[in-house]
C-alpha positions as CSV (number, residue, x, y, z in Angstrom):
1,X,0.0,0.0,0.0
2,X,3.1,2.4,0.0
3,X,1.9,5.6,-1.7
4,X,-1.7,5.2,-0.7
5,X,-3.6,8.8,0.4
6,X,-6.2,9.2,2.7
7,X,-7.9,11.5,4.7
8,X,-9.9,10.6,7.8
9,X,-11.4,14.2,8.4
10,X,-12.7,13.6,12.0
11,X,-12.6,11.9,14.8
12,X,-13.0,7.8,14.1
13,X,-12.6,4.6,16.2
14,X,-12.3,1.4,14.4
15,X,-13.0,-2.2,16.1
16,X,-11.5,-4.4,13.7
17,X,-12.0,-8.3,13.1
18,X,-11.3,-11.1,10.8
19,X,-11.2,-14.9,10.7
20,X,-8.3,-16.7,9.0
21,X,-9.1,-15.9,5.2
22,X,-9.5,-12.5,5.9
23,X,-6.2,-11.9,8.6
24,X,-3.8,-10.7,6.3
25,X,-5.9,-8.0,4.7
26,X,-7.6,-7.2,7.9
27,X,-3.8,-6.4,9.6
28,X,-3.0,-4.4,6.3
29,X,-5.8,-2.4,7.0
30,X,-4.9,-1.9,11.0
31,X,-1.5,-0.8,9.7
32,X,-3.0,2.0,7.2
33,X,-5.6,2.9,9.8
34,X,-3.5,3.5,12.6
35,X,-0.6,5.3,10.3
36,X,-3.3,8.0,9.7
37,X,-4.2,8.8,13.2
38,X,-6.9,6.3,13.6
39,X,-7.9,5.0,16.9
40,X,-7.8,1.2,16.2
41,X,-9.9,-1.5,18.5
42,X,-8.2,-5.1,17.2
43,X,-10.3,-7.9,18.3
44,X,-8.0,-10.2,16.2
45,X,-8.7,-13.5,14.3
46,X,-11.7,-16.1,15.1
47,X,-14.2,-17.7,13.3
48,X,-15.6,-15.7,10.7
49,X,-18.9,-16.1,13.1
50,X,-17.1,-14.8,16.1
51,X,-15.7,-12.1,14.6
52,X,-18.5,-11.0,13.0
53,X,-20.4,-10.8,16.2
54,X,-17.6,-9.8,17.9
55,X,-17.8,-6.0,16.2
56,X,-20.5,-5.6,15.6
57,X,-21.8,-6.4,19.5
58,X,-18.9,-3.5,20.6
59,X,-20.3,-1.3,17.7
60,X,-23.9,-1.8,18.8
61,X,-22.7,-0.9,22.4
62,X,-21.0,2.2,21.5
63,X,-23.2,5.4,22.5
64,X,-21.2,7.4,19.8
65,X,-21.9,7.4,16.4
66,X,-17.9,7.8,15.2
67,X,-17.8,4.2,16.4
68,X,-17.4,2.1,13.1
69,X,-16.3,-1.0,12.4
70,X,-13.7,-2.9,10.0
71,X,-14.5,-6.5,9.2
72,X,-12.5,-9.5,6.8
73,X,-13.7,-12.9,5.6
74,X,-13.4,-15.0,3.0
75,X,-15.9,-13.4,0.8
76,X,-16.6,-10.2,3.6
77,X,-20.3,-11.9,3.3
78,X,-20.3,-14.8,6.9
79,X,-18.4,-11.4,8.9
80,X,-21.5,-9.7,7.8
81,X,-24.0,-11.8,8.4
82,X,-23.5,-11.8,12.1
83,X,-22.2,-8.2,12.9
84,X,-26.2,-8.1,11.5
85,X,-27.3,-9.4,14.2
86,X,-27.0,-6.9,16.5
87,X,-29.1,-3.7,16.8
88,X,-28.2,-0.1,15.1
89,X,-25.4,-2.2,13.0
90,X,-25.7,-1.6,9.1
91,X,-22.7,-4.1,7.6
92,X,-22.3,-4.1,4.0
93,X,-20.0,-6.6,2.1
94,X,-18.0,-4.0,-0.3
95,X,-16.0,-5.2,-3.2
96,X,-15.6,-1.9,-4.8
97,X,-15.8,1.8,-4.3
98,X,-19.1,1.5,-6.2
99,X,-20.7,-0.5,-3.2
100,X,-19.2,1.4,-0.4
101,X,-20.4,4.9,-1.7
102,X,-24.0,3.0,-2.0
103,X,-23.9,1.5,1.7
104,X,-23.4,4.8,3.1
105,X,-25.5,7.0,1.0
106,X,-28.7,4.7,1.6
107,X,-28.1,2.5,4.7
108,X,-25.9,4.5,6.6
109,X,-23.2,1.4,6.7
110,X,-21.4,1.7,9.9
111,X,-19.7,-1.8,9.7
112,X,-17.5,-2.4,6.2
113,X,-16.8,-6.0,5.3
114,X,-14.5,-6.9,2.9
115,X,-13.3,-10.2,1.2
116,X,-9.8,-11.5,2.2
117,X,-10.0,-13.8,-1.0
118,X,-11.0,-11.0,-3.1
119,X,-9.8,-7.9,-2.5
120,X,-5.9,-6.5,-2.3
121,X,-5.1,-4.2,0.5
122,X,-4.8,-1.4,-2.1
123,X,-8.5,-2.2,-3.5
124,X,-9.2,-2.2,0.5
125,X,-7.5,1.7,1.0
126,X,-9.7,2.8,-1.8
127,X,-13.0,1.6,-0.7
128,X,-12.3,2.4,3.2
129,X,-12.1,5.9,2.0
130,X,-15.1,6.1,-0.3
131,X,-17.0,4.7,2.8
132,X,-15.4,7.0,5.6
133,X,-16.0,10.2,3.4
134,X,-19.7,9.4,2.0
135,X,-22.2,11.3,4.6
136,X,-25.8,9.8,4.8
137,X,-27.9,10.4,1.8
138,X,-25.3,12.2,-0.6
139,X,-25.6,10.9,-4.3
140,X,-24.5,8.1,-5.4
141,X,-24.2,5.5,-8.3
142,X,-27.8,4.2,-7.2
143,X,-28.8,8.0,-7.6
144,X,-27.0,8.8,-11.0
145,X,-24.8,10.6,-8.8
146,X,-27.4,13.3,-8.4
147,X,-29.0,14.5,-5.2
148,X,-31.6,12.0,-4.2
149,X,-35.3,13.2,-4.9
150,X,-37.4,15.0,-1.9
151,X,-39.2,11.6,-1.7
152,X,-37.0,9.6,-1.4
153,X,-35.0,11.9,1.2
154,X,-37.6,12.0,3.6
155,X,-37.8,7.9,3.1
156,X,-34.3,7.8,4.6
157,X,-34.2,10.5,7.2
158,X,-37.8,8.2,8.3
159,X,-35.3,5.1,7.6
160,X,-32.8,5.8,10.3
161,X,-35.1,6.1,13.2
162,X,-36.8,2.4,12.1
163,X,-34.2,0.5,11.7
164,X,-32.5,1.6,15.0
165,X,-35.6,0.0,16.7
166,X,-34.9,-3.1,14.7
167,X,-33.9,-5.9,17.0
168,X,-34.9,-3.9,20.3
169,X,-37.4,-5.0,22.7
170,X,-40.6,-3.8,22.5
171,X,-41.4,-0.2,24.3
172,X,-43.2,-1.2,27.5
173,X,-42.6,-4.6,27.8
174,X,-42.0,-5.2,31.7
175,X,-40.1,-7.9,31.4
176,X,-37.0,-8.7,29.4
177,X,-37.3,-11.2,26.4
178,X,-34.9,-14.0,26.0
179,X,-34.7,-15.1,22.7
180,X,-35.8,-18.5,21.8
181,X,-32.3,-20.2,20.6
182,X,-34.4,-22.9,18.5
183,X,-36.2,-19.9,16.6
184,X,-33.7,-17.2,16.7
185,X,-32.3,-16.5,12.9
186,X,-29.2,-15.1,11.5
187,X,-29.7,-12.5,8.5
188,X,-29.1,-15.0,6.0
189,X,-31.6,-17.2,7.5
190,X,-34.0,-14.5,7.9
191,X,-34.1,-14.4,3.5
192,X,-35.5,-18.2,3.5
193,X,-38.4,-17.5,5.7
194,X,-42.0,-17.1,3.7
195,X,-39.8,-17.6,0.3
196,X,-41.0,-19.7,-1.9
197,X,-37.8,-22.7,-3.2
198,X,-37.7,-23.7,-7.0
199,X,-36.8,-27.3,-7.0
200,X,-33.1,-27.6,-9.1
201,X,-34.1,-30.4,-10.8
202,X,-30.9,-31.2,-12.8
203,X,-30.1,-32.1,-9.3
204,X,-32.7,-34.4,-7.4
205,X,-33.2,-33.1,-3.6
206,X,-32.3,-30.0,-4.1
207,X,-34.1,-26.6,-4.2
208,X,-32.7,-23.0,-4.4
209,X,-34.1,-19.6,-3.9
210,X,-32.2,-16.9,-5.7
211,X,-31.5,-13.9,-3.7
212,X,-29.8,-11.6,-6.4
213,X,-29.7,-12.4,-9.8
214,X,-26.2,-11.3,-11.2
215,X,-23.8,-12.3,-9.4
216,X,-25.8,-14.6,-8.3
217,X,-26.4,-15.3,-4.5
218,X,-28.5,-18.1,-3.0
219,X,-30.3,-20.1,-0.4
220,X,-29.9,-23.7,-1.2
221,X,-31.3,-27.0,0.0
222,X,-30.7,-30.7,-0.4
223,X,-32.5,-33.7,1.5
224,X,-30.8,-36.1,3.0
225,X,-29.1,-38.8,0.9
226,X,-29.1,-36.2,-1.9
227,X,-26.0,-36.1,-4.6
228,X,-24.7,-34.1,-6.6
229,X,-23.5,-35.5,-9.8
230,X,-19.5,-34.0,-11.4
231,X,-20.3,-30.8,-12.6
232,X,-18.8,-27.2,-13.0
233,X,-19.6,-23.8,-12.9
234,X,-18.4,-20.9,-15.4
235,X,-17.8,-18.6,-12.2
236,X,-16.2,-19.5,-9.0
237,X,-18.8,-20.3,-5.9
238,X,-18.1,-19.4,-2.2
239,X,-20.7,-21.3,0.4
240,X,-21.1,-21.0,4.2
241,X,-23.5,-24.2,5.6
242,X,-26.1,-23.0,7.5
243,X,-27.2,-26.1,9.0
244,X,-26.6,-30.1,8.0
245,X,-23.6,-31.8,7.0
246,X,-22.1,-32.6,3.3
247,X,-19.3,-33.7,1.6
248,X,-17.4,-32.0,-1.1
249,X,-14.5,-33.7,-3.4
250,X,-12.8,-31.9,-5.9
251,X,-12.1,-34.0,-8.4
252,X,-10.0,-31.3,-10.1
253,X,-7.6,-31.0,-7.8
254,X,-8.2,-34.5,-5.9
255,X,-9.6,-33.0,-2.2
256,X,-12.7,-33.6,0.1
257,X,-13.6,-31.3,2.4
258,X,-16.4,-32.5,4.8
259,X,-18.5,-29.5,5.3
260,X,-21.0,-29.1,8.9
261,X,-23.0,-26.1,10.2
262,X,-21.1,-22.6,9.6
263,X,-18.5,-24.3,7.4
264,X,-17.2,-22.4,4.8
265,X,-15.5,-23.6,1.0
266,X,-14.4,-22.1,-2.0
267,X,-14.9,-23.7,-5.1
268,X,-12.7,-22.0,-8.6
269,X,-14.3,-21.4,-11.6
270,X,-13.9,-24.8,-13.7
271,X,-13.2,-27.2,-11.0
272,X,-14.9,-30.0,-11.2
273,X,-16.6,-31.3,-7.9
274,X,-19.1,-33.9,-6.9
275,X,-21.1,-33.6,-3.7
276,X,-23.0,-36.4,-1.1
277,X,-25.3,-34.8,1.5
278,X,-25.7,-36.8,4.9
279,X,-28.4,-34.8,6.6
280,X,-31.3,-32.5,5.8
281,X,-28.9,-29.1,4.2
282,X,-29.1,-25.9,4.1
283,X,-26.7,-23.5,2.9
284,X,-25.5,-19.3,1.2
285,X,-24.0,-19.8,-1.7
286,X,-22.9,-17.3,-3.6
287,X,-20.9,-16.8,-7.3
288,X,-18.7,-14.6,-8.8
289,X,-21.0,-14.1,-12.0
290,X,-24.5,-15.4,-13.5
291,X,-25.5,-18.9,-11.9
292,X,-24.7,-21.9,-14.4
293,X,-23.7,-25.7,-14.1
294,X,-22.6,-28.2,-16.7
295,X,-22.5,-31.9,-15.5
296,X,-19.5,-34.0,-16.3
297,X,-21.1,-37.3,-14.8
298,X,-24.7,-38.5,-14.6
299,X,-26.1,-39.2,-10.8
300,X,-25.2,-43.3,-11.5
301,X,-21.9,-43.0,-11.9
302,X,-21.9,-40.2,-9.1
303,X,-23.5,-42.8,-6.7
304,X,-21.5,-45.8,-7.2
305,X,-17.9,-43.3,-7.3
306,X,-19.4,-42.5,-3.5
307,X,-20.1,-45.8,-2.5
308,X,-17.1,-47.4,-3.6
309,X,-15.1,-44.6,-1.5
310,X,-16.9,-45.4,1.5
């Protein structure tokens, strides 16, 4: 990053976390922040999970506003999820200036993710200070780059004090609420519920609810016993396992990884992988581009490769 400029023109404290993808970029960030005057919280490396929480629970606690937070994972998407979790946090996975200018303009992003896998620390500098100099509201790409219209200026200002409440007990209540551990729901989890899951059916068991078209993110999920026959994919694939268990080989590069809840893989663009699921799955999947497959085995040959592993 030698060369880089920035500016941080006031007062900012940074908690910063990361899990083992997202380490190096997250210490290459600690390094820049701190060489500009910026007062840097390190929480360190964990689980993507943990660290996720980690920030964003010391963000949600903060009673300033200047409290932000810096967060690294594989994709920047699982660090996300659960720094959502907590009330008044607004993460936003970034993977370009683009994103971060959007985050802050219309959701008032307090918590910037980024992907370890994806994005070099010099990508990093620049979209650290798109997001630390975009105010609330100012245009944007989403806008044209022109000042947002009166209407939908007043849906924002009405925006912030909503989603504050979001995740807070209700006013009144005399007694606090503990929250049911069997029902309670990451983000991620949160997009499944009421949505309606297409069934996949050049794979049997399977189901899939798009979340965003291009690139494409998903919910999947398979039934138990369910296989996926060799395929590949044009674009490359990141997944986190929500809950279940699965198996992955990579035939391409002759690995299995055996996958349970909050597991995470990446799969290259053009690797060829074949897949056994040993319990009910469900999983966030996302690609790099469009979502395509192309099979290199039919589900026969897939099952009896499988059986004659085990």
């Amino acid at each position: 990053m030698a060369g880089a400029v920035s500016a941080v023109d006031q007062p900012l404290k940074i908690i910063t976390g990361a899990d083992d993808f997202g380490a190096s970029l997250k210490d290459a960030m600690v390094t820049h922040l701190r060489s500009l005057g910026v007062d840097v919280e390190d929480t360190g490396v964990s689980s993507y999970y943990s660290a996720g929480s980690e920030v964003g629970r010391r963000v949600s606690a903060s009673s300033s506003s200047e409290v932000r937070g810096l967060v690294c994972c594989g994709t920047g998407v699982g660090v996300a999820m659960f720094a959502n979790k907590f009330p008044g946090v607004y993460a936003a996975t970034c993977l370009s200036v683009e994103d971060a200018v959007n985050a802050r303009s219309i959701s008032n992003c307090n918590v910037l993710a980024f992907s370890g896998i994806k994005t070099s620390p010099e990508t990093a500098v620049e979209i650290f200070d798109a997001w630390i100099k975009t105010p609330f509201k100012s245009p944007c790409p989403a806008s044209g780059s022109e000042p947002w219209s009166s209407v939908i200026s007043s849906f924002l200002d009405n925006s912030l004090s909503e989603m504050s409440q979001i995740g807070k007990s209700t006013a009144g209540d005399s007694t606090t609420k503990k929250i049911d551990e069997t029902t309670a729901s990451c983000v991620i989890c949160c997009l499944a519920k009421n949505r309606e899951f297409t069934p996949v059916d050049i794979m049997p068991g399977g189901s899939m609810k798009i979340v965003r078209e291009t690139p494409t993110s998903a919910i999947v999920r398979f039934k138990a016993g369910s296989v996926e026959p060799a395929h590949h994919h044009t674009f490359g694939h990141d997944l986190v396992v929500i809950k279940g268990k699965k198996s992955v080989w990579n035939l391409s590069k002759k690995e299995r990884a055996d996958l349970v809840d909050g597991d995470y893989l990446f799969t290259p663009a053009g690797d060829v992988h074949r897949v056994k699921y040993h319990e009910d799955t469900e999983l966030f999947i996302t690609w790099d581009g469009h979502w395509d497959i192309f099979l290199d085995e039919d589900l026969e040959t897939a099952k009896k490769a499988i059986e004659e592993e085990a």
